[in-house]
N, C-alpha and C positions, 0 to 999 in steps of 0.2 A: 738283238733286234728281232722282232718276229718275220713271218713270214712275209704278213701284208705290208710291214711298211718297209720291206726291201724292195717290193714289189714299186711303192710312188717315188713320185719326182724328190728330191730334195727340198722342193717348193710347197709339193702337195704334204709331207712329210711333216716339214715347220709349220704347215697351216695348220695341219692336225692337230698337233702337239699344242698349238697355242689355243685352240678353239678348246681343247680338254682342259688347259690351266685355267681359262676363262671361266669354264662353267664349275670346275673346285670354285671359284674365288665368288661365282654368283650363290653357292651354296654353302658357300662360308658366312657370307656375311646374308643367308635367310635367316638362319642358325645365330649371329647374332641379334641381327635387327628383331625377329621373334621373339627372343628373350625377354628384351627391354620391351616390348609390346607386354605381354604376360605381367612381371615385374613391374608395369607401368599401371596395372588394371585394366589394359583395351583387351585381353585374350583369356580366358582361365585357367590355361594349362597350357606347357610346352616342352615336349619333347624331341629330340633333334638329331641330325645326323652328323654332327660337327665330328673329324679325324677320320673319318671315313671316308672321305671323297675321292681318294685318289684311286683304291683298288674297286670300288663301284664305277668310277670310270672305266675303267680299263675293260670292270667285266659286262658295263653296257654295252661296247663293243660288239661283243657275238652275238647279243639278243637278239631275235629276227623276229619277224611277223609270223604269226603263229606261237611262238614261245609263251612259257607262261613262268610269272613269278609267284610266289608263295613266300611272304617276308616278314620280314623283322620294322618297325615300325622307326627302326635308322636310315633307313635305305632312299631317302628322298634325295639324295646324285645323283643314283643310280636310275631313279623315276624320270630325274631332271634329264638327264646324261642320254636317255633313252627315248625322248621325245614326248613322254606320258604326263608330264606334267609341266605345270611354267611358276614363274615365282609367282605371280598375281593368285594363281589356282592356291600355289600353297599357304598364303595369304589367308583366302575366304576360308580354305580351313581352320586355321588357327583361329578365327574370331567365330568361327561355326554356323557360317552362311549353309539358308537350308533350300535355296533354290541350286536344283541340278545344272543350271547352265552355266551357271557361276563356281558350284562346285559338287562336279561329276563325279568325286572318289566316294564319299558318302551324304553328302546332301545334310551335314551338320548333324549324324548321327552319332557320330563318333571321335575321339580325339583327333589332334592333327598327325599327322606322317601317317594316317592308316587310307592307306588309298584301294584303292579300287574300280579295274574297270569297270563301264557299263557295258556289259555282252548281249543285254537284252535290248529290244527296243521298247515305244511306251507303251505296245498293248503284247509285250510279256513274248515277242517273237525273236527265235535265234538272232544277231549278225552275223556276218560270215566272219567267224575267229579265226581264219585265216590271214586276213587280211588287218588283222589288230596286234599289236602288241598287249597281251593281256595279264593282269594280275590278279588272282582270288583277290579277296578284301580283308585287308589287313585286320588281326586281331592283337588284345595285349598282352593276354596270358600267356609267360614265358612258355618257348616251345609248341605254343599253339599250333602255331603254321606250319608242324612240321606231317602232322599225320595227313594232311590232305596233298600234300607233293606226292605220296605212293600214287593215288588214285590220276594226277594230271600225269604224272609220266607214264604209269601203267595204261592209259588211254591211247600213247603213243605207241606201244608195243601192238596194243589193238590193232586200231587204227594199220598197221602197217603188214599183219599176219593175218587179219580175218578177211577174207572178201567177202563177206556178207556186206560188211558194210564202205564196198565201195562207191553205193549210193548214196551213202550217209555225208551225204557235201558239207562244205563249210567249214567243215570241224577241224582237218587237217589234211595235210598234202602229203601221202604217204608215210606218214608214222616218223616226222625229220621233225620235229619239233622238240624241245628240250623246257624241261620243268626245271629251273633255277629255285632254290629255297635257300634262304639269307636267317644266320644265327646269332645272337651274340654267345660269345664265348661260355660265359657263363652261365646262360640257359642248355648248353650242351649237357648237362649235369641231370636234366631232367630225361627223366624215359621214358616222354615223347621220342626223343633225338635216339636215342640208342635203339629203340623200337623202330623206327621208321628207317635206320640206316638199316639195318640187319634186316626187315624188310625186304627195302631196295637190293642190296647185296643177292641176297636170292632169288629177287625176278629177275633180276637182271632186264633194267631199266632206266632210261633217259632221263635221267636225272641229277643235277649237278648243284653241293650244296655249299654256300660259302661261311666258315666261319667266323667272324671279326670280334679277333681278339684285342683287347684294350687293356688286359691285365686282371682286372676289377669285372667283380659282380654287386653292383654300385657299393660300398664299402669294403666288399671283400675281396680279397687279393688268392689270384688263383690257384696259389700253392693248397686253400680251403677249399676248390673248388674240384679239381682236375685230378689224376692219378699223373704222374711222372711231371705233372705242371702244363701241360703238352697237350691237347682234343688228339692231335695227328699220332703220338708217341700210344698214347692211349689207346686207337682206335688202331693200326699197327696188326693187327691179327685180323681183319677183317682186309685189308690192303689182299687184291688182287693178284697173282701171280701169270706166269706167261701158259701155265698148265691150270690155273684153275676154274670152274664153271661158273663160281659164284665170285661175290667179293667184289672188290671198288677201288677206283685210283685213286689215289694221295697224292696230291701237291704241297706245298707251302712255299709261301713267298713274302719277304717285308712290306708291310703295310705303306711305307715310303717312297717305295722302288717300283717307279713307275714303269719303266721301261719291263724290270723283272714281272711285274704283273701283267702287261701286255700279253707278252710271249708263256708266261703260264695259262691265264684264260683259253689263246688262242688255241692254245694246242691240245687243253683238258675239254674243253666245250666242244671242237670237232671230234675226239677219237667219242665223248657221248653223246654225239648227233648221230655220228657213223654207226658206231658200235653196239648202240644199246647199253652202254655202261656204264653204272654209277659212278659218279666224280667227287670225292672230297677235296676241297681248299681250305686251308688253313692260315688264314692270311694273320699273321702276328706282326706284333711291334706297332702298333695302332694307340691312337692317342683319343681323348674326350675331354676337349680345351675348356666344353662351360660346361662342365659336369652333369651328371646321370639325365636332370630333368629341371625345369625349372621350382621345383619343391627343395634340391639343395642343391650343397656346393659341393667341387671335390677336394677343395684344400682342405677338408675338415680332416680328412685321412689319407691324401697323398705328403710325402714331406718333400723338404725341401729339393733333394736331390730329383728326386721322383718327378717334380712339376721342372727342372731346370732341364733332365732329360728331354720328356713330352715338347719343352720349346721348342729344343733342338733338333727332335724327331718328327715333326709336324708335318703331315703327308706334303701339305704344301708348300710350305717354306723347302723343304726335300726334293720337290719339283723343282721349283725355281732355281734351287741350285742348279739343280742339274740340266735345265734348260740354258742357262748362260756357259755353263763348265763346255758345252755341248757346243756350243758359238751357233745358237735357234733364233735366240734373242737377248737384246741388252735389257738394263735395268729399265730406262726410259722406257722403252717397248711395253713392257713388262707392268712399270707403275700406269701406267695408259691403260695396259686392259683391268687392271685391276681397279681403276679409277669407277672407268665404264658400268664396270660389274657390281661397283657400290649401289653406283647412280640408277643401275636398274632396278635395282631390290630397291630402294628407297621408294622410287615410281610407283614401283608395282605393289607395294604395300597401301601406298596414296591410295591407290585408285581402290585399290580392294579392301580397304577401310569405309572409304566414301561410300562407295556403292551398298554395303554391310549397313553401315548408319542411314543413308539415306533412305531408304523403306522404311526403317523402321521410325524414322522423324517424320516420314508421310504419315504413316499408321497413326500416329502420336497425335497429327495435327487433325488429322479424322475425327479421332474421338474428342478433342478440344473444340472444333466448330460445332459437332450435335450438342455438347454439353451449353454451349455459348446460344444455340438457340432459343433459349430460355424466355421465353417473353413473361411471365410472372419470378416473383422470388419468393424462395421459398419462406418459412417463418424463420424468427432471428434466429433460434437456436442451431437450426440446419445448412442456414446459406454461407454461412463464416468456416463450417468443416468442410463442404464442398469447395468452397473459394481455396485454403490450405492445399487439398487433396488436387485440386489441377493446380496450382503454384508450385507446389514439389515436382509434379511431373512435367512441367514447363523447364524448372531449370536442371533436371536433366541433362548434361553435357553430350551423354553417349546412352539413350532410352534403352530399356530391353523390352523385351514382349510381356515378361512377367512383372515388370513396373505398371506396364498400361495398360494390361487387360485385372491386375488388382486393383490399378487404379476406377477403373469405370465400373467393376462390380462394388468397390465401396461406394461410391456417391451415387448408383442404383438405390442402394438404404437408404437415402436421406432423402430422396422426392418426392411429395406429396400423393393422395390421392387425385390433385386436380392437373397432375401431370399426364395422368392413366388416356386423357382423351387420344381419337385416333389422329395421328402425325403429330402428337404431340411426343415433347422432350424424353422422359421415361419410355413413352413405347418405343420410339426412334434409339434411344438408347439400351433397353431391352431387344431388342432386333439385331444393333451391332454386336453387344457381346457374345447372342448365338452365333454370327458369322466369323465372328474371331473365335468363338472355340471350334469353329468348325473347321477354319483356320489352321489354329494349331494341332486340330487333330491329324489335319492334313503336311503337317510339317513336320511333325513329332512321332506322330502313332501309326499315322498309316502304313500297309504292306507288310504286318506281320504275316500274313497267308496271301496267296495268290490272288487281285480282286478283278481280274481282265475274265477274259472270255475263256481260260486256259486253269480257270481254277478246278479245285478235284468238285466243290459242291456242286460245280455248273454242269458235270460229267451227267448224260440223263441214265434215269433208272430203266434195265433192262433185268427184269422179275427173271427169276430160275424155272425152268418149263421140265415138267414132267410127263410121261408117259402113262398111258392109262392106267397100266400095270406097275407101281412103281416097283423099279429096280434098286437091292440098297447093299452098297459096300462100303467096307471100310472108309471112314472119312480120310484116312491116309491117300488112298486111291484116287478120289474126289483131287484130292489138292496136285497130287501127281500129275493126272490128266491134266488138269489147267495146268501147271505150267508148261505142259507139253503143247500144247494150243498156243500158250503167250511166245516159248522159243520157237516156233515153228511161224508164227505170225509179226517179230518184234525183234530184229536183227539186232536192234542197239541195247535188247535186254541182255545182261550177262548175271551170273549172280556166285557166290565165290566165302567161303567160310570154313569154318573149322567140322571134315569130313562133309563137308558139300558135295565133293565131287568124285571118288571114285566109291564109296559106299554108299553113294546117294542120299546123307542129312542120313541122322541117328534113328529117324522114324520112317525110313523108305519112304520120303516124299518127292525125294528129286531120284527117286529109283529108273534108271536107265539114263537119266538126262546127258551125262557126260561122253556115254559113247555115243548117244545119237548126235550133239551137237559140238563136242568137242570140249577139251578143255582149257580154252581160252575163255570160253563162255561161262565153265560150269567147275569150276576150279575149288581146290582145297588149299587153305591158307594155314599157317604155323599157327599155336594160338598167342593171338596176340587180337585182344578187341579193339584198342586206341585204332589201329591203322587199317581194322577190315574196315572200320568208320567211315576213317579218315580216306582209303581207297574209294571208298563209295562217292563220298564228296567230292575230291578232286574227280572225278570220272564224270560224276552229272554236270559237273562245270565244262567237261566239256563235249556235252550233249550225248551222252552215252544213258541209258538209262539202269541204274546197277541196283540188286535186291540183296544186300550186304545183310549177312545171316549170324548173327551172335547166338550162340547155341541155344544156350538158357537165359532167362530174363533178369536171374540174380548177375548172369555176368558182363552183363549192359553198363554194371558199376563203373568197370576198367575202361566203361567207355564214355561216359556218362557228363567227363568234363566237355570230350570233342564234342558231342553231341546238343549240351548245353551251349558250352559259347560259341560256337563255329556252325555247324548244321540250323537251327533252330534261330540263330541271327540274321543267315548269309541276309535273304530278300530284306529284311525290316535294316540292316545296317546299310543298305546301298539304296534303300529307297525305292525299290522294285529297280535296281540295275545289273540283278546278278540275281540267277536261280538257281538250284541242287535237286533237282526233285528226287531224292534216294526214300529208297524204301528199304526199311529196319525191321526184318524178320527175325522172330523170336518164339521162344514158346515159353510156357509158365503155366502158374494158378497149381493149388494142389499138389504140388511133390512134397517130399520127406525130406526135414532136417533143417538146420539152421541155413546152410547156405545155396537150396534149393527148393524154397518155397514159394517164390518167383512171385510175388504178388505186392511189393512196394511199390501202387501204384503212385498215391502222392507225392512221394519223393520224387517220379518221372513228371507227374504232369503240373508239377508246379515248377519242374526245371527246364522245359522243354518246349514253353508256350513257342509258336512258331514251327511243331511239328506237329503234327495229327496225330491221336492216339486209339489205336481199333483192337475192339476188345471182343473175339468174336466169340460165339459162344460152339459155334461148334463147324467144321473144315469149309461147306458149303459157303458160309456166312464169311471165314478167309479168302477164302479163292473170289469170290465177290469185291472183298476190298483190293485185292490184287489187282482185278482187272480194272476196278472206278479209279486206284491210281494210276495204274500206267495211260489210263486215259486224259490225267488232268497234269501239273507240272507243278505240284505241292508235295513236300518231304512227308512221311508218317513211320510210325513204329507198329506194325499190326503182333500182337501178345495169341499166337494159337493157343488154346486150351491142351495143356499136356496128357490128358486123361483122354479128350475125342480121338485120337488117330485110330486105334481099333474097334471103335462103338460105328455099327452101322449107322447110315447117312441115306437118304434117297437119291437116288444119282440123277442131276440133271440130263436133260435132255441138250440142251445148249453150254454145253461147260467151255469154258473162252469166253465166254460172251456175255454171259446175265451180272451185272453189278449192282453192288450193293449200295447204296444211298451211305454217306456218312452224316453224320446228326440226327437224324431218322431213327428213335428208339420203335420197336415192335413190341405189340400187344401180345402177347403171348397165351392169355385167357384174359376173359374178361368176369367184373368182379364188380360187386357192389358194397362189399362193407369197407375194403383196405386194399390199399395201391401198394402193391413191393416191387420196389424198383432195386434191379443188379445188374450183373455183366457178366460174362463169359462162363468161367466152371461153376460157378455158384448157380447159376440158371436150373443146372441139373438139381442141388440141393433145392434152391426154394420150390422148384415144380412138386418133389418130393413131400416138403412140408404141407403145400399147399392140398394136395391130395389128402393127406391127414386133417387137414384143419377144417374139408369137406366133408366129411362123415362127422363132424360136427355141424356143423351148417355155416360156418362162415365163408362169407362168398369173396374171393380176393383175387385184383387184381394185377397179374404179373407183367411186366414190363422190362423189356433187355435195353438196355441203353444201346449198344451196340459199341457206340463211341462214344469213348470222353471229352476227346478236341477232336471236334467239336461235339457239343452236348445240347443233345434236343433242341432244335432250333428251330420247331415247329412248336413249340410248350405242347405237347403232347403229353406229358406227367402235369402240367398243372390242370389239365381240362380235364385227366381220370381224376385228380383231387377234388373236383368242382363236383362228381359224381360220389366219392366216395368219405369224404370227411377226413380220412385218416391215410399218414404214410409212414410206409419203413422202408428205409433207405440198408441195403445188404451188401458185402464183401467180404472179404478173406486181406482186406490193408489194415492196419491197425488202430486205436479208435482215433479219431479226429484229423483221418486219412480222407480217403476217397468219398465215403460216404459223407462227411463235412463240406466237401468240394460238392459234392451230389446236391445235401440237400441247402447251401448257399445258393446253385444254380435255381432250385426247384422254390423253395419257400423263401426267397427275398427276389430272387429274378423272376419269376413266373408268376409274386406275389401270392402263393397257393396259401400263405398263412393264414389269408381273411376267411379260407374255407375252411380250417381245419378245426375240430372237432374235439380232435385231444393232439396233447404236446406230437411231433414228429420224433421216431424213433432211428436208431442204429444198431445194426445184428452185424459186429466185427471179430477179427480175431484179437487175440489176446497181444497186447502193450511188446509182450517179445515175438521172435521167431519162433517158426514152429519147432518142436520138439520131434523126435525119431522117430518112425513106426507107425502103426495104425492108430495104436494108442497116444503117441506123443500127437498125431494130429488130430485126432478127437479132439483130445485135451485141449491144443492151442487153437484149432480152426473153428470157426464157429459150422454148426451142424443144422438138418431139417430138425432138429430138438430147439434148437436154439432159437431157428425162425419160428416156431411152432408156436412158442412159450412168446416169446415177443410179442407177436400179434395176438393169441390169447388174451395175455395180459391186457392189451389198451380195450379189446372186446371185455373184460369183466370190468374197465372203469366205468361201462357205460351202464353194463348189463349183470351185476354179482351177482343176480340170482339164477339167471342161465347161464353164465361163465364162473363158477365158484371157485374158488384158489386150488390152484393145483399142490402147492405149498404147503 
């Protein structure tokens, strides 16, 4: 028996105890009832937490206000058990209701069991997470959830050693808060899990992870998955000792044994509230009654023996026992709460069904009364396909949005010209289906980037000031100083990477930072990119603001999944109810060799929508975006030019303070015959070319994008094309990369094709990586030869006999 419940009455005791078998049995039968919802056609997918209820009870228990989970998308007892969610809630998930008040975990973004507080309110401002029981927002990539627990529990170490930020309210009540992360078994296997333990182990951090094991990694059996069959046996070298600094406590407890898991959680979850010390559980002998998901079964590959086991070991049927053995409660007792617990989940399905359809049969009968308005008909050919096309969507049982707003753009086609009058059927008609996509955009699309008063674009522009005289060092210096101004002004800034902190970053840019501000603040991490990420994340969640440093930009790879489906989703998966604003520092462009040549940008900014990408061209133009984000509450990746750190820079006069605009490309000369647009180290080459292309006489326009996400959002490249007739689109990504995404943006977005002149070009590097040396990147990167000859060449289509082939 644990502590606490030696501690109650005998009365209060049995109430417990039954209130816990209660809500196992209201989560048993969500878990069924959802099934046959999905299987029936009302839901499209179902995934569920069924054999898991008993040890997610036990460890709802310790969760307090303040706490935060990081989960597995089974864990909906434990949501339940914990006051965070209700069956109704889980309900409108499943059929993917997208209003927030009906369903607050993501607002019908995303599958059901992926929940999610809302930590923000509507116009993008803190709550006090103290006072919540909070969850990151579920994702479904095995192991996903697991890099961003370093960053929630590492915010408790914070939080409870820095006084800086003991102003820093709301966030936490001296550093007692406890990051919970929930696995299944057999995502252990992934190194996410093994990264982020070994992590933990070494900060030495509040952090407690629970494993549920069920045997199976949906067909495969874990002797295929595990080392000794075991996570716990496995992981066994890492277990903590009474002498040692680092390293983590082990539990294991049957997934059946309720009582045993009580007095396990209790006692692992206080020495890591107290202690600062990671916790593994390994909770085995766990069963999964309706298999993996509603896509199959598991009798296909349990056998007989295997499914007569699982009857008998059923966390809950296991309880029960043991509740009667225990003389708590009789069968009667017993079948009554269980009764109850049916009757709820059935209710709560009703209603959150109803409510789900009911909108949308309003929306339905909207569009059928403007249609019905019709005072003429149309000719015979047309009126008998629109009669069909709303008779289909009349007998609709259960409409969706995509039935009726296809339906109202088809029968659009078929209304005459004598429809077009004003308040007539067509325009009344054309009217609604802009407000229904405006609608859906609002259901669907909105909140990939911050759109409140709190975004980075809304940040104002504060120009770099110089002195009469200008003064010019190293741009390494430049970025140093700033962030000596941002830690000296920005208490919840912290930033933490591989030699971040006692060598000060590879290029002396955080030179001194560590001894002046410590290193809590300015920390060196093992290399491992998943979790400096994944730190970063969990840390902005809870309002810390962190500048997580991946050395080089090739090695963003290792990090590239987190960053993809986790960083880059959080705000668009929650609906604006959950924000990360981290900042992903890096450097690239121009190094040597295959695996540092740091310039794959397409690959980043076609996986990464939902975080900004700043490409600056040289440290001034960095330290600028530094400061526009820490001022707004939107994630980005700022890419430094690897080649600026020792090229003189003019030193501002206001460094801290002047920000850079992002989507704002810069003219950089001005040009009349050819617009070339680039970014970052290539700047230096086209400037180069362009100089040569001047002692010819062609006059050309240079343009730095600045940033990719977002990109020119002033058309500031389509209005130099309106001047100049012609563009080349430059880069060092490879061809049908960035420069593709450039000129999509520029000649179908900006419409710049109606002015051009001659075809629009691309000056890329070569299909592979670059090659070794001076030479191998000659070879592979493209050169001011390269831009030379490009624009050349479209100047001799016009003009061969004052451009003659160089060839």
């Amino acid at each position: 028996m644990s502590e606490k419940a030696a501690e109650l009455s005998f009365e209060d005791f049995k109430k417990e105890v039954l209130k816990d078998y209660k809500i196992a049995c209201i989560s048993r039968n969500m878990s069924l009832l959802a099934r046959k919802e999905v299987l029936g056609g009302k839901a499209k997918f179902g995934i569920f937490g069924d054999g898991k209820e008993i040890p997610q009870i036990a460890m709802a228990k310790q969760f307090k206000e303040g706490d935060w989970r990081s989960g597995y998308y089974r864990d909906q007892t434990f949501i339940l058990a914990a006051g965070m969610t209700t069956p109704k809630q889980f309900f409108a998930l499943l059929y993917g209701e997208t209003r927030t008040e009906l369903n607050p975990d993501n607002g019908g973004r995303s599958f059901n069991n992926h929940f999610g507080t809302r930590i923000i309110d509507e116009d993008g401002n803190w709550k006090d997470l103290t006072k919540l029981k909070c969850t990151a927002s579920d994702i479904s990539p095995t192991a996903g959830q697991m890099p961003r627990l370093v960053g929630l529990a590492m915010a408790s170490k914070l939080y409870r050693n820095n006084p800086n930020l003991k102003n820093h309210t709301g966030f936490s009540i001296n550093g007692n808060e406890v990051a919970f992360g929930t696995i299944g078994d057999a995502s252990t296997s992934e190194g996410h899990f093994f990264e982020t333990l070994n992590a933990a182990s070494v900060l030495q951090i509040p952090m407690a992870v629970s494993v549920w094991d069920d045997g199976y990694g949906i067909s495969v059996p874990k002797k295929f998955q595990t080392a000794k069959e075991s996570i716990s046996k496995a992981m066994k070298g890492f277990e903590k000792g009474p002498k040692d600094d680092t390293g983590m406590l082990i539990y294991t407890a049957k997934g059946w044994d309720y009582a045993g898991l009580c007095q396990m959680y209790e006692e692992g979850i206080r020495k890591c509230r107290e202690q600062h010390v990671p916790v593994l559980f390994h909770v085995e002998e766990l069963t999964q009654p309706v298999g993996h998901s509603t896509s199959g079964s598991h009798e296909r590959y349990k056998d007989a023996e295997r499914l007569e086991w699982e009857k008998k070991y059923d966390g809950i049927s296991q309880m029960r026992q043991w509740i009667i053995e225990s003389n708590l409660s009789s069968d009667d007792e017993l079948n009554q709460l269980e009764e109850e617990a049916q009757e709820e989940v059935k209710l709560a399905q009703k209603e959150a069904y109803k409510e789900f359809q009911d909108e949308l049969k309003a929306e339905r009968q909207e569009l059928i009364d403007i249609i019905s308005q019709k005072e003429c008909v149309c000719n015979e050919i047309k009126q008998p396909q629109i009669d069909v096309i709303v008779k289909e969507l009349q007998s609709s049982v259960a409409p969706t949005r995509k039935e009726i707003l296809s339906a109202a753009r088809k029968v659009l086609r078929f209304y005459c010209s004598s429809c077009e009058k004003p308040n007539g059927v067509k325009s009344n008609l054309r009217e609604w289906v802009q407000d229904y996509l405006e609608q859906g955009w609002e259901s669907y699309s909105a909140w990939l980037y911050s759109e409140d008063e709190h975004a980075a674009l809304s940040v104002p522009v504060v120009e770099p000031k110089y002195d009469e005289e200008v003064t010019k060092v190293p741009g390494r210096e430049i970025l140093r100083d700033n962030f000596d101004y941002i830690f000296a002004n920005y208490p919840e800034v912290i930033t933490f990477g591989e030699d971040t902190g006692f060598l000060g970053g590879v290029n002396q840019t955080l030179e001194g930072m560590q001894a002046k501000y410590g290193d809590l603040r300015v920390r060196d991490t093992g290399i491992r990119e998943t979790t400096i990420l994944g730190k970063g994340i969990g840390m902005a969640l809870r309002g810390l603001r962190p500048i997580a440093e991946i050395q080089y930009f090739d090695y963003l790879l290792y990090a590239l999944q987190t960053m993809s489906d986790d960083l880059a989703t959080t705000r668009y998966r929650t609906k604006n109810g959950q924000k990360a604003p981290v900042i992903v520092r890096t450097r690239g462009h121009r190094l040597e060799g295959i695996w540092h040549s740091g310039s794959p940008l397409s690959m980043v900014i076609n996986s990464i929508r939902g975080v900004y990408v700043c490409v600056p061209r040289d440290m001034t133009r960095a330290a600028g975006f530094y400061n526009t984000l820490l001022q707004g509450d939107d994630p980005a990746l700022v890419i430094e030019p690897l080649n600026g750190y020792r090229l003189r820079e003019p030193r501002p006069t206001n460094i801290g303070e002047f920000k850079i605009p992002l989507g704002v490309p810069e003219v950089l000369s001005e040009g009349n015959d050819v617009t070339l647009v680039t970014y970052g180290s290539c700047v230096r080459i086209a400037q180069d070319a362009i100089r040569q292309l001047g002692e010819i006489g062609v006059s050309v326009e240079l343009i730095d994008v600045q940033t990719l996400l977002p990109f020119d959002i002033n058309g500031i490249i389509g209005e130099s094309v309106k001047k100049t007739n012609r563009i080349v689109f430059f880069d060092e990504d490879v061809p049908g990369g960035a420069t593709a995404y450039m000129m999509h943006k520029v000649v179908e977005g900006q419409k710049a094709f109606y002015h051009l002149d001659a075809a629009p070009r691309t000056v890329t590097a070569k299909d592979h990586r670059p090659a070794y040396g001076t030479d191998g990147d000659y070879f592979s990167n493209p050169s001011a030869e390269d831009v030379y000859e490009a624009i050349y060449d479209m100047m001799a289509e016009s003009d061969p006999k004052r451009f003659p082939s160089i060839y």
